[in-house]
C-alpha positions as CSV (number, residue, x, y, z in Angstrom):
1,X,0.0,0.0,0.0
2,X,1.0,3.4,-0.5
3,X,-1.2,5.4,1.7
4,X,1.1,7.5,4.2
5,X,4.2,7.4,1.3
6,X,6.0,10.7,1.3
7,X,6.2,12.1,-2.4
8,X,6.8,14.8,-4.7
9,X,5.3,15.0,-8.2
10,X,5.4,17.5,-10.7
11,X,2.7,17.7,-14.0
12,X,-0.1,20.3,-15.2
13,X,-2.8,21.7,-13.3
14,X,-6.3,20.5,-14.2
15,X,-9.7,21.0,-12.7
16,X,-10.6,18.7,-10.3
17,X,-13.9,18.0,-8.5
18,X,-15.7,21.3,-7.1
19,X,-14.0,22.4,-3.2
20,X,-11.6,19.1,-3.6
21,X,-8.3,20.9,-4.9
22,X,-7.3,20.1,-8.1
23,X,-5.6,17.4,-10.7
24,X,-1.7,17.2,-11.5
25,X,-1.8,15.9,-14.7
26,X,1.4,14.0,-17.4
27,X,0.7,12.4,-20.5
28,X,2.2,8.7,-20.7
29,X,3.8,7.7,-24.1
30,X,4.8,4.1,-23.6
31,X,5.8,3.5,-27.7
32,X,5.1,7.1,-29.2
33,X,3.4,10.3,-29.2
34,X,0.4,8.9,-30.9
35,X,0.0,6.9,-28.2
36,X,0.2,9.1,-25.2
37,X,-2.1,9.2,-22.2
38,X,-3.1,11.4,-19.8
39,X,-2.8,10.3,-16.1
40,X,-3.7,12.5,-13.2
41,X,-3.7,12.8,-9.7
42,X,-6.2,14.2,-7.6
43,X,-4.4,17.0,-5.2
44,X,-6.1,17.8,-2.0
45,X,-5.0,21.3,-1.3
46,X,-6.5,23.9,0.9
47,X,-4.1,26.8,-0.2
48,X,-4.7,28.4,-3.8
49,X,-3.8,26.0,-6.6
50,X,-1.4,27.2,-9.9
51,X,-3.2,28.5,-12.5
52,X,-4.9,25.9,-15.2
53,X,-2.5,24.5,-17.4
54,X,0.6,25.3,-15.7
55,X,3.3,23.3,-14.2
56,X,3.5,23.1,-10.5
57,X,5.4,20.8,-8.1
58,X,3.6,19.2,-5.2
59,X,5.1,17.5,-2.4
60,X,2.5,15.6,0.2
61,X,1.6,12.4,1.4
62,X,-0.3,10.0,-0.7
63,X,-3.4,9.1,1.1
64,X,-6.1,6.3,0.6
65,X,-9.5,7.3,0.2
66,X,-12.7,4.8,1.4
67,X,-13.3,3.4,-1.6
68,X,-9.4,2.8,-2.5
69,X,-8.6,5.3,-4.6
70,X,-5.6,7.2,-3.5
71,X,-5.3,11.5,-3.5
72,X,-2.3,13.4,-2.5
73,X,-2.6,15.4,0.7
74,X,-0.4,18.2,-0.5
75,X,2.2,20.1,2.0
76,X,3.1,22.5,-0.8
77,X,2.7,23.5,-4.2
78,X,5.1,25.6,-6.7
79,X,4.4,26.4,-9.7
80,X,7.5,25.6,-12.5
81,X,8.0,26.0,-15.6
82,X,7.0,23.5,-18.2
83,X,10.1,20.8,-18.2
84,X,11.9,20.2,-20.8
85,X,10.1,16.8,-21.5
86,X,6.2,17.0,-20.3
87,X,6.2,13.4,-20.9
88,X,6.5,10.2,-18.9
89,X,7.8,7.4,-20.5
């Protein structure tokens, strides 16, 4: 399990759910660029969130919600500029 794992991810700031923070967001190419997906985290986050569609950094504690699916209970968030590579590969 990874609830209570200390991490820090960095992607692109989505919407999320309404009053639940927001989604940090990569897309996934795992042969090409055709073939990328988007995967996204939901970011709990009580402060104010980066802008939509910009790069932030988040470092938290991944957390398990009741039906299993796991959040980020963020410490921080930075925004960054875009890397150099937005993918994950």
């Amino acid at each position: 399990s990874f609830d209570g794992d200390a991490v820090t991810l960095t992607g692109f700031v989505s919407p999320g759910d309404a009053g639940a923070g927001f989604l940090l967001s990569r897309f996934v190419i795992t042969h090409c660029v055709i073939d990328a997906q988007l995967a996204a985290v939901p970011i709990a986050w009580g402060g104010t969130a980066a802008p939509e569609g910009e790069w932030a950094t988040v470092t938290g504690t991944v957390r398990s919600d009741s039906d299993g699916r796991l959040h980020i209970a963020a410490d921080s968030v930075e925004t960054v500029p875009e890397p150099e590579d937005p993918y994950e590969y």
